[in-house]
N, C-alpha and C positions, 0 to 999 in steps of 0.2 A: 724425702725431698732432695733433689739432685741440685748441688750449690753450685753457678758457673763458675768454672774456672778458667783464668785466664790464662795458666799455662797448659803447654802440651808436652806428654810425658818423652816425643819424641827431641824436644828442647833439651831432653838432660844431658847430651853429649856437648861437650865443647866444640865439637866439629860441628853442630847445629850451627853454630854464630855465623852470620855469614858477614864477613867484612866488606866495608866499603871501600869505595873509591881512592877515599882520603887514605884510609890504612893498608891500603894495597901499594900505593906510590910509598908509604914511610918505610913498609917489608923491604923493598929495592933496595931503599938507600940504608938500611940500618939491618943487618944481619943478628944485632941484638935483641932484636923485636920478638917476643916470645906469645906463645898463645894467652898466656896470663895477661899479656899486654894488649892482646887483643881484643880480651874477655873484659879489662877495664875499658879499653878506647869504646865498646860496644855502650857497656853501660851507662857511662859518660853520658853518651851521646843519646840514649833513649831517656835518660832522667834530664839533664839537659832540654829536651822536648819537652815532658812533662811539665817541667815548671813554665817554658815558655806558654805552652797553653794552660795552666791555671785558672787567665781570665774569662777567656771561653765559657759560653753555656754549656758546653758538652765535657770540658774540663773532668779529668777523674783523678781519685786518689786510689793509693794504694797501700794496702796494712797485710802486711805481714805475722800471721802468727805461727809461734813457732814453740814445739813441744816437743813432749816423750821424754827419753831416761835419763837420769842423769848422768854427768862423763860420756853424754855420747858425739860433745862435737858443736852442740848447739854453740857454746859463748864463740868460739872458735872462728864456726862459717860464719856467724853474724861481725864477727870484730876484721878476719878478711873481708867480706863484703864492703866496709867501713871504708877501706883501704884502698880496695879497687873502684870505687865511687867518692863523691864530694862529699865526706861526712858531713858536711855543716848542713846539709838537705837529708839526712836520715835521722828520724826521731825514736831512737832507742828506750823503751822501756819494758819493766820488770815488774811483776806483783807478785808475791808469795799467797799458794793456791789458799783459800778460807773457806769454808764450812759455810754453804748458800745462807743464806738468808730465806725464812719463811714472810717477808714481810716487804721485801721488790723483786720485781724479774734476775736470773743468774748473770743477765747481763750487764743491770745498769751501772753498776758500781765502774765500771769499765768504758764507759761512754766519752768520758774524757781525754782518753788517750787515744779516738780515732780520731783519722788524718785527714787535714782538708785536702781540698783541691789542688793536684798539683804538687802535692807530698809524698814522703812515704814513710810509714811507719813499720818499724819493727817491736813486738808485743809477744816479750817471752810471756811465760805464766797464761795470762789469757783468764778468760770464761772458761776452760777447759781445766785449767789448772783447781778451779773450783770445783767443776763436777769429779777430778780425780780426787779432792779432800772427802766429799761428799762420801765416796766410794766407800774408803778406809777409813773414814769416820764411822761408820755406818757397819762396817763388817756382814757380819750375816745377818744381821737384822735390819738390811736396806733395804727401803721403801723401793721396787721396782717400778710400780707407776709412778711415781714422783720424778725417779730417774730417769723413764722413758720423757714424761711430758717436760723435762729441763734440755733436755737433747732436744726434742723437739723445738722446744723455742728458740736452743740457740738455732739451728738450722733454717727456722723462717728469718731468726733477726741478722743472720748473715746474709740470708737472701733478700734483703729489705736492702742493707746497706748497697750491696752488690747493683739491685733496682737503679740504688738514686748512687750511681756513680763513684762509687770506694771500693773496689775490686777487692778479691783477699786472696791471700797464696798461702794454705795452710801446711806446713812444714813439719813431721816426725821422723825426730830421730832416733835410732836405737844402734845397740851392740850385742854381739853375744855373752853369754854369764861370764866367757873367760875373761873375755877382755874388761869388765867390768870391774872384776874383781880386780885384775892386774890394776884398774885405773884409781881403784877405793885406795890400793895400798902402796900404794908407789908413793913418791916422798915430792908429787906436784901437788899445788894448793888444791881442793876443789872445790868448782864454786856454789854461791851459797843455792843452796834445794829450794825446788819451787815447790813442794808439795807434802815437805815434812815427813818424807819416809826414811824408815832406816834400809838401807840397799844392800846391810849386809845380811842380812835377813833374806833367805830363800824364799819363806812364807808371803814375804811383800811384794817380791820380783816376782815370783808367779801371780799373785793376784794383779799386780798390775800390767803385764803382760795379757792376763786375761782378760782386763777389762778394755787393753789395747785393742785387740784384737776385736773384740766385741765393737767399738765404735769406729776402727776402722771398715768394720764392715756393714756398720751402717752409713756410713758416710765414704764415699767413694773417693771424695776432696782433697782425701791428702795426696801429697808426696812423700815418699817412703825414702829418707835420706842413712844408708847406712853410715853409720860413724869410726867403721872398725879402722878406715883409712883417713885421717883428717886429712890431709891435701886434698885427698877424690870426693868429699863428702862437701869439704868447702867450694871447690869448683861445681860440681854438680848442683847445691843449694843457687850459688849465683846466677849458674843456666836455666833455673827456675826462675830466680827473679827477674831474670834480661827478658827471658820468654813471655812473663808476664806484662811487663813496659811495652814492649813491642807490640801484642797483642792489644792492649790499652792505648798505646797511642796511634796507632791505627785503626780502631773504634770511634776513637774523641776527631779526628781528621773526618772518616766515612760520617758521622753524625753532623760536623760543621758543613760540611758539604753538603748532604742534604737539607741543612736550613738554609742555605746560601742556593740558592736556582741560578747563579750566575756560575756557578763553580763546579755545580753536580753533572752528574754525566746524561746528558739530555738525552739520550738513547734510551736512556732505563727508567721504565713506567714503573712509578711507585705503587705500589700495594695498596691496594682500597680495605679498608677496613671490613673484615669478613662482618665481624658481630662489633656495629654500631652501638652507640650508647642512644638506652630508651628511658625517654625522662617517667617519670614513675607519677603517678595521681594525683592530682593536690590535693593536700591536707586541706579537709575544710575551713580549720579553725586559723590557716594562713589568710584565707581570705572571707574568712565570716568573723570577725572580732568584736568580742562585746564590747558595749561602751556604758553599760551601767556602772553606776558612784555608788560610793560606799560612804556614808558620814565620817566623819574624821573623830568623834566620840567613840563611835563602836570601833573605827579600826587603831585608835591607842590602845583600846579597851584588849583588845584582840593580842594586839602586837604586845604586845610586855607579859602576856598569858603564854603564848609559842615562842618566846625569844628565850623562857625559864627552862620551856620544855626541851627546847635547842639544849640549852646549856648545859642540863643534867644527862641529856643521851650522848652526849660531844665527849662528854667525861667520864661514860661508861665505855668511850673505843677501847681500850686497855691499849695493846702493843698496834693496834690497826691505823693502815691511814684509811683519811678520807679526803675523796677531791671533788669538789665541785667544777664544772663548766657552764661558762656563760659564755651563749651564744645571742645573736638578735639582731633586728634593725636597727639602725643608726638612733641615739634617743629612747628608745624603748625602755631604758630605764635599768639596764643591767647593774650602774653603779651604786641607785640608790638600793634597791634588793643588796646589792652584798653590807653596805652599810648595815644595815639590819640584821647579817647575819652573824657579822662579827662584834655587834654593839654590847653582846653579854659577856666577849669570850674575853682572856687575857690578852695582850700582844703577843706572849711566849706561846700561845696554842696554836694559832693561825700565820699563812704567812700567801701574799697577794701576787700573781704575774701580771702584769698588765702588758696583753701582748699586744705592741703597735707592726709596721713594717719592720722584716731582718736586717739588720746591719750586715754591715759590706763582711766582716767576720764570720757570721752565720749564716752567708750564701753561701758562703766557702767549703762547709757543712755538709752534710745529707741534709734532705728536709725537716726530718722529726727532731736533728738532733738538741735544737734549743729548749723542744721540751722534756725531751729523754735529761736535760741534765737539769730541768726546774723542779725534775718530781722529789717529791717529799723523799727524803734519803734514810736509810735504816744505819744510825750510827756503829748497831752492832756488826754492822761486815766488813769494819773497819778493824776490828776486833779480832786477835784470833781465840775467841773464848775459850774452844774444844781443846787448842794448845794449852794454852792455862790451869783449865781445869785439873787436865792429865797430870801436868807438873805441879801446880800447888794443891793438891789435893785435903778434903777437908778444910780447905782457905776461906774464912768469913769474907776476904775482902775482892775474890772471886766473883762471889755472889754477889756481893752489894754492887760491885763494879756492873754483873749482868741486869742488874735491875734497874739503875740509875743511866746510863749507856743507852737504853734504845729507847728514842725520842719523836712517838709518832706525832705528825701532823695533821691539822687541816690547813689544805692547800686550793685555793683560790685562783681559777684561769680566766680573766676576764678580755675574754677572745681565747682563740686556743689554735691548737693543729687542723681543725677544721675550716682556719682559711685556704687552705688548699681548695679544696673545695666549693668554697665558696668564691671569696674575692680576688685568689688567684685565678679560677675558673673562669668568670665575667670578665676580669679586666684583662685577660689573656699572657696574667704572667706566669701560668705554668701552661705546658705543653699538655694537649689533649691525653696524651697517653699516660702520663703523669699524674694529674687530677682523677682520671678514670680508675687508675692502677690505686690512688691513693685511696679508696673506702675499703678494699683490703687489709693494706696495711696499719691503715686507721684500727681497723675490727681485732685484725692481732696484738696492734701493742694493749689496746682496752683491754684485750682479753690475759694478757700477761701481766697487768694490774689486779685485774680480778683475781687471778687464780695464786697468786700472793699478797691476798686474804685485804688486798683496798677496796675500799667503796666509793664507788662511780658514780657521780650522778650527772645529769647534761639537762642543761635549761633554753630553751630558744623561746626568744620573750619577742612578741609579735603585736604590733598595733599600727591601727588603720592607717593610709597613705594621710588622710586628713591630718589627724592627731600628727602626725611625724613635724608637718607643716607649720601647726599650731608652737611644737616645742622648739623648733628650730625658729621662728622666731622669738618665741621668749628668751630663749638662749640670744640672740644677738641682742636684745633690748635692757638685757643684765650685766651688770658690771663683770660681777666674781662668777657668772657662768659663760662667758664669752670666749674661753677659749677650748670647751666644749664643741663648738661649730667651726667647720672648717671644708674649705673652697671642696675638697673630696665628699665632704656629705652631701652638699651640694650637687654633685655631679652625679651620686648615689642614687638620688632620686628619679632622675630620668631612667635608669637600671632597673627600678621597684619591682616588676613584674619576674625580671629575670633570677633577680635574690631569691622570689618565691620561689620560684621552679627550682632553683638549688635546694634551699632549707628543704623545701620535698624531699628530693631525692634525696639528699643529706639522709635524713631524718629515717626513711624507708631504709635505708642501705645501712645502714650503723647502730640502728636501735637491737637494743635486746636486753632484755627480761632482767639481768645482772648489771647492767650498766645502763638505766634507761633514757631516754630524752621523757623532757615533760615539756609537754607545750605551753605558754604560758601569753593564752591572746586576751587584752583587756585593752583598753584607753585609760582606763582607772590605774595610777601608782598603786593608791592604797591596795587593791582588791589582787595586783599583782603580787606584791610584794607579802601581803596573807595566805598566797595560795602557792607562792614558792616554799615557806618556812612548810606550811602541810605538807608538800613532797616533800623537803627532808625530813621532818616530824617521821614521815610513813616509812620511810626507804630506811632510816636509823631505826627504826621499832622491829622493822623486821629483820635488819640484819645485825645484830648486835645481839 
């Protein structure tokens, strides 16, 4: 999968930059003016842009990751870069590479240090720095498919970011054995390793070399910054960065322009959509909803039989998370259903998102990013256990530490990333191609849950337009349910039809076998909220 990049390798020259106006008149007057001056005034002035457009819908960020050998340059270019730009607008951080986790995607752990809109961030170590622990962790007895499908993921989840406006400029550096070693022993500090290798070890430099090469040649993305010269490697990194500002903020311009018809260039006939979006079939049970009652004898009867059964499979997850989604019409009843599901568990088991509107913060964001950072978190990759282990070998307090340390959840989304789709959809606050693009990316991050061993499950709780009616008045005629209703459900309802057509194609476009939707159409609470604990009853029986 080929990741856009926003530089071009012909940027790498400093004679790329082309100077403006403003710094052609300062050349004249000031003979002191040096290319480095020019390669800052440049910068300047393309980050400068940047943050002015932040607010903008078409607003991008930028993150920078930056890898390869050690002493080859990296602290270096990135601490010039500092210099020749407004440090106070460059967000610098470092992770020392750790041993993935079997239990979240390679990437999440790292989700908090991408940049909003309008930033830029520099991200030594990385997701990368992990898969090189992975590697050498791992020695000859590495899982190859595991390694291929963690590459893989990083690759779609940069191309995700990439999608929804966080550009990336993936940066490697290296040197030759000589100059490495000259760097190991010479009497300059160096600085601290992001990936815990010994360099003076031939047997490591070649594996990792080996493995260099291996993913640069799957990955086309990088830039190849030799380090044997730090002035030429520091300059040359920066003319990747300016190339990529420029190419970014001439994107976020062409893109304001074309939402603005007063500003775009009225000559140029916009592109009609080759392959339109085709609404998919309605789900019967969207618009056939039972409305048979359950006694309220059988269904206590019921309920405290499945809430046991809840309880004892919840506490057979061992190291596994599990998440639930709720989805549904306004009122359908999603809140009390979870009440019931966490009514047997402890507080320490479970933990709830109640997702309303993003705050001004997390528009700031890529779209997924608020839930990339609510998922259940695996303590141990916070851990460098494999470190540990190696050095206090045969340590009782090693173990107990790995056993007590990873703290799986059940995690609760009441609403979820699905409004994309849904209520940004209808109420037209995402853009067509956005919302379209989104059951994609929807589908990947699910499946990056999955495949580090979480269980998915997705509920869309559906009842008749009547019933909706019926509760949204009780709701305003109740004290302590009253602020349950609100002037948007209200206006929701005139919409009813079209929610369907989403939840359809929602449902069609993101279901699968591993992470299923259960539909859940009733007018009856009771007979809902029975027949959600059976879906999880069923989905915990068989995957546990």
């Amino acid at each position: 999968m080929a990741i856009h990049s926003t530089s071009n390798s012909k940027n790498n020259d400093i004679a790329a930059s082309k100077p403006t106006d403003k710094v052609t008149k300062l050349e004249k007057n000031s003979s002191s003016f040096t290319l480095e001056d020019q390669l800052s005034f440049d910068l300047i002035t393309e980050q400068t842009t940047l943050r002015e457009q932040r607010a903008g819908k078409n607003s991008r960020g930028l993150l920078i990751l930056v890898n390869g050998m050690e002493n080859s340059g990296k602290g270096e270019a990135v601490k010039a870069l500092t210099e020749w730009m407004d440090a106070r607008y460059i967000k610098v951080h470092a992770t020392m590479g750790q041993h993935p986790s079997r239990y979240q995607p390679i990437w999440q752990r790292h989700t908090w240090q991408l940049p909003r809109k309008g930033e830029i961030a520099v991200y030594f170590g990385n997701w990368y720095a992990d898969l090189i622990r992975y590697v050498f962790d791992c020695g000859d007895d590495i899982d190859e498919q595991r390694l291929q499908q963690m590459i893989e993921d990083i690759e779609a989840f940069e191309q995700d970011l990439v999608n929804n406006n966080t550009d990336i400029v993936k940066c490697w550096f290296w040197v030759d054995n000589k100059t490495l070693k000259k760097r190991l022993t010479d009497e300059e500090p160096d600085p601290e390793q992001l990936y815990h290798l010994d360099w003076f070890r031939k047997k490591d430099v070649k594996r990792f070399k080996r493995f260099s090469s291996k993913l640069m040649g799957l990955q086309s993305s990088w830039h190849h910054l030799d380090g044997q010269d730090i002035d030429a490697s520091n300059i040359q990194f920066a003319n990747v960065v300016l190339a990529a500002l420029q190419t970014m903020n001439q994107l976020s311009a062409a893109d304001d322009a074309q939402d603005n018809p007063q500003k775009a260039d009225k000559s140029a006939n916009p592109k009609k959509d080759e392959n339109p979006f085709k609404p998919t079939p309605l789900i019967d049970e969207l618009v056939s909803v039972d409305n048979q009652a359950l006694a309220k004898a059988d269904y206590k009867e019921q309920l405290h039989s499945k809430q046991h059964i809840l309880a004892e499979l919840i506490r057979e997850r061992g190291q596994r998370h599990i998440i639930f989604v709720f989805e549904g019409m306004d009122a359908a009843g999603k809140g009390g259903a979870i009440r019931r599901i966490i009514a047997p568990l402890d507080p320490r088991e479970f933990t709830i998102h109640a997702i309303s509107a993003p705050t001004e913060d997390e528009l700031k964001h890529c779209y997924l990013w608020r839930f990339w950072t609510r998922l259940p978190h695996d303590e141990m990759a916070d851990v460098d256990i494999m470190y540990l282990s190696q050095k206090f070998k045969r340590n009782k307090c090693v173990a107990l530490l790995k056993q007590r340390l990873h703290n799986s959840r059940v995690t609760i989304f009441d609403r979820s990333w699905y409004g994309r789709v849904l209520v940004e959809r209808i109420e037209g606050f995402a853009k067509e191609a956005d919302w379209q693009r989104a059951y994609d990316e929807i589908n990947r991050f699910e499946n990056d849950l999955v495949q580090s061993n979480a269980i998915v499950v997705k509920f869309w709780l559906a009842i008749s337009e009547e019933e909706e009616l019926k509760r949204f008045k009780a709701r305003e005629e109740t004290p302590n349910k009253q602020f349950k209703i609100t002037d948007d459900d209200w206006r929701n309802r005139a919409k009813w039809h079209e929610y369907v057509q989403a939840a359809s194609d929602m449902i069609h476009l993101t279901h699968h076998k591993k992470r299923p939707w259960y539909v859940i159409a009733t007018d009856d609470k009771y007979t809902a909220r029975l027949k959600i604990l059976d879906a999880i009853i069923s989905e915990l029986s068989n995957n546990l």
